[in-house]
C-alpha positions, 0 to 999 in steps of 0.5 A, spaced: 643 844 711 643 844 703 641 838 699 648 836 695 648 836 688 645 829 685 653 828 682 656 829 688 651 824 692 654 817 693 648 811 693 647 805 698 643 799 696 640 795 703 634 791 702 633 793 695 632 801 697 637 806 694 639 811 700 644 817 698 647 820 703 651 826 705 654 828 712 658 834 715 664 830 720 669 833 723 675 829 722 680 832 728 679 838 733 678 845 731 677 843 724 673 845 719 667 841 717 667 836 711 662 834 707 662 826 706 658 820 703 657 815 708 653 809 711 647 810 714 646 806 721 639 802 720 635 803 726 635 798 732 628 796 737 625 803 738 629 808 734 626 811 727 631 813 722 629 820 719 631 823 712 633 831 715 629 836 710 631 843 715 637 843 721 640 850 724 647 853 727 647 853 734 652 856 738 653 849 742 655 847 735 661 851 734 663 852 742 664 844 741 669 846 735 673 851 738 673 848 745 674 841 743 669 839 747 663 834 748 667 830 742 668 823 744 671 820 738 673 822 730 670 823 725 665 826 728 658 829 726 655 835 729 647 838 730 642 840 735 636 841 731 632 835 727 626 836 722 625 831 718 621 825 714 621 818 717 624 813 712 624 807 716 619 805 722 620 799 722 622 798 730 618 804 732 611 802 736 608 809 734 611 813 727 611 811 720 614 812 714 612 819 711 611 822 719 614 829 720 617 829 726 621 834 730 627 831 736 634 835 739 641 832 737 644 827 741 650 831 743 656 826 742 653 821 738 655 821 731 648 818 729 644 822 732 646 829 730 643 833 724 648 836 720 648 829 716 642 826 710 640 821 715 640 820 722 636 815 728 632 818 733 629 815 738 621 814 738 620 817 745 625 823 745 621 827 739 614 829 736 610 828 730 608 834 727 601 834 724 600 840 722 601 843 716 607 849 717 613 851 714 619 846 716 624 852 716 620 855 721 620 849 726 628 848 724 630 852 730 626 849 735 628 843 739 635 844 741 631 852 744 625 849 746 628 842 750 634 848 754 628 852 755 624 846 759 630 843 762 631 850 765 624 852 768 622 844 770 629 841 772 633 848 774 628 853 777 624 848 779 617 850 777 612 845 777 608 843 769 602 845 772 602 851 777 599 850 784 594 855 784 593 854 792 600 857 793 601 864 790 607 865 792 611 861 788 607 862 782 612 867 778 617 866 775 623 871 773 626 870 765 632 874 764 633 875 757 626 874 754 627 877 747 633 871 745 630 864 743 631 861 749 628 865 752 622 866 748 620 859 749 620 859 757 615 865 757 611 861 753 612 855 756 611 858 764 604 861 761 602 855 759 604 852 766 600 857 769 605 862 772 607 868 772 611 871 768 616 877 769 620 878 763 626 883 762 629 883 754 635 887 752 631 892 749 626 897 750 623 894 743 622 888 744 618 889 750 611 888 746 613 881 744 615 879 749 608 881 752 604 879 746 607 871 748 604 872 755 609 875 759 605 879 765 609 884 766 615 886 761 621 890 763 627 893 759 635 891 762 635 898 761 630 901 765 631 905 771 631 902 778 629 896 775 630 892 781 625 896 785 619 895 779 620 888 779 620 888 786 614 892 786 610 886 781 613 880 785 615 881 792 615 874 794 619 872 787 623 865 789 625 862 782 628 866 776 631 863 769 638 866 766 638 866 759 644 870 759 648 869 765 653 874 766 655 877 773 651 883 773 645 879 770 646 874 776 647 880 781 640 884 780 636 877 780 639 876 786 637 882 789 629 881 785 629 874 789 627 873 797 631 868 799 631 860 799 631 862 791 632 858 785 635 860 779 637 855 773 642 858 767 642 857 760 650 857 760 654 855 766 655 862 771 663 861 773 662 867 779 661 866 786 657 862 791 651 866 793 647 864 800 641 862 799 641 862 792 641 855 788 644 855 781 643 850 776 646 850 770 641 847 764 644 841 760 638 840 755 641 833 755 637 831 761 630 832 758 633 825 754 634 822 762 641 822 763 645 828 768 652 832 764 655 825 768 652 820 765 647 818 771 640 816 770 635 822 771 628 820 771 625 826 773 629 829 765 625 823 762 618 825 765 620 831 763 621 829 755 616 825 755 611 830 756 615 835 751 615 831 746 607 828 748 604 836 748 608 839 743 604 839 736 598 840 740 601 847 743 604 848 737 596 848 734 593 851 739 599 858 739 597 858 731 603 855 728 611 856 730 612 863 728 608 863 735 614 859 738 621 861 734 620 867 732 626 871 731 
């Protein structure tokens, strides 16, 4: 998102503080975006108000317009990615003013989404970025990195920590290991201690796929594909589906002994398979609420821990070309 020309900036005074602001809205379903000046809300008990300086366009954002969906009121603010500088910490136990921080949009609540100057972030459900790296570069990772861990930690059922005792359960399967999503699972599988068999959509993406941890790699494209990963994993139980679709679906099936668990990036639309969970990932839950609204501890712990870490893999990976890059 593109800092508006001063001239076109409207200033709100609060507290003797100057603050300029600008936010994309959409006025009314299927509409286009428009730019307006607004108001921003003040922080209340626990929530940081961040000035954005990098967002991105996810394809959650323009199916919510094309769709109408997950859009409970208008005008209505959109966006998944949040890198910014807090301005206001005064209700925050653990940010200041000036921190970096990095935090995933809050799907249907206007002031909680990133195509805006300002926006409120809830100080548990993002992380301080200490290192000195590009803000362009971690623009695309929390929306990717929070549907990545939804779906290995809440969908597939893998544990944060492998249990090495049991070998049998862990591998992990990752379809679709060449797009973004996907690339964040390998990592995060590896540094879980599973793993990974990752099949891409290329044979020219196989090396990165390795380079980021995957144990073995294959292309969709190679012959007898199901017989080599079969070969590799004979005991595989648990798979993450990045591009669900029927034939992507069929030959993890066929990969899998039986009780499986496979979470999906997008909802799988096609039959029930026995002896097969499905689950389709809501990255929302890693805030603690379900896609109905019910609480989910186990997506709160799941964040916490998210957020608690991510600075430090992001050190210890050697920057965020080493998470998102494309």
């Amino acid at each position: 998102m593109s800092d508006p020309e001063p001239a076109s900036r409207t200033t709100f005074r609060k507290a003797g503080t100057s603050i300029m602001a600008r936010r994309l809205v959409l006025r009314s379903p299927c509409e286009r975006l428009e730019l307006e000046s607004y108001a921003p809300t003040p922080p209340g008990p626990l929530y940081i108000q961040v000035k954005i300086v990098a967002t991105s366009l996810n394809h959650l954002d323009w199916k919510r317009i094309k769709k109408n969906i997950f859009i409970p009121d208008f005008p209505h603010v959109l966006g998944m990615d949040i890198v910014g500088h807090v301005l206001d910490g005064s209700q925050s136990r653990n940010f200041q003013k000036g921190d970096l921080i990095v935090a995933p949009g809050t799907v249907g609540y206007s002031d909680h989404c990133s195509f805006q100057t300002h926006v409120l972030v809830h100080e548990d459900h993002c992380a301080k970025i200490t290192s000195n790296i590009s803000v362009l570069g971690l623009s695309t990772l929390p929306f990717s990195l929070s549907t990545a861990a939804c779906g290995l930690y809440l969908g597939a059922g893998l544990a944060k920590v492998a249990g090495k005792s049991d070998t049998t359960h862990t591998q992990v399967l990752i379809w679709g290991a060449n797009g973004g999503i996907g690339k964040l699972a390998v990592q995060l599988a590896k540094m879980s201690g599973y793993s990974v068999i990752a099949v891409t959509s290329r044979e020219e993406t196989k090396t990165e796929a390795a380079s980021r941890g995957a144990d073995h790699v294959f292309s969709n494209s190679d012959s007898d594909l199901v017989k080599k990963i079969r070969a590799v994993a004979p005991n595989l139980r648990h798979a993450f589906d990045t591009v669900v679709t029927s034939d992507t679906m069929a030959k993890i099936v066929e990969c899998c002994e039986k009780p499986a668990k496979v979470a999906t990036a997008i909802r799988y639309n096609g039959p029930k398979i026995n002896g097969v969970q499905i689950t389709p990932v809501y990255s929302g839950e890693i805030m603690g609420k379900t896609m109905v609204g019910l609480p989910s501890a186990a997506g709160l712990e799941l964040g916490k821990w998210l957020w608690g870490n991510l600075d430090q893999w992001i050190k210890w990976l050697g920057g965020p070309g080493k998470w998102n890059r494309a």
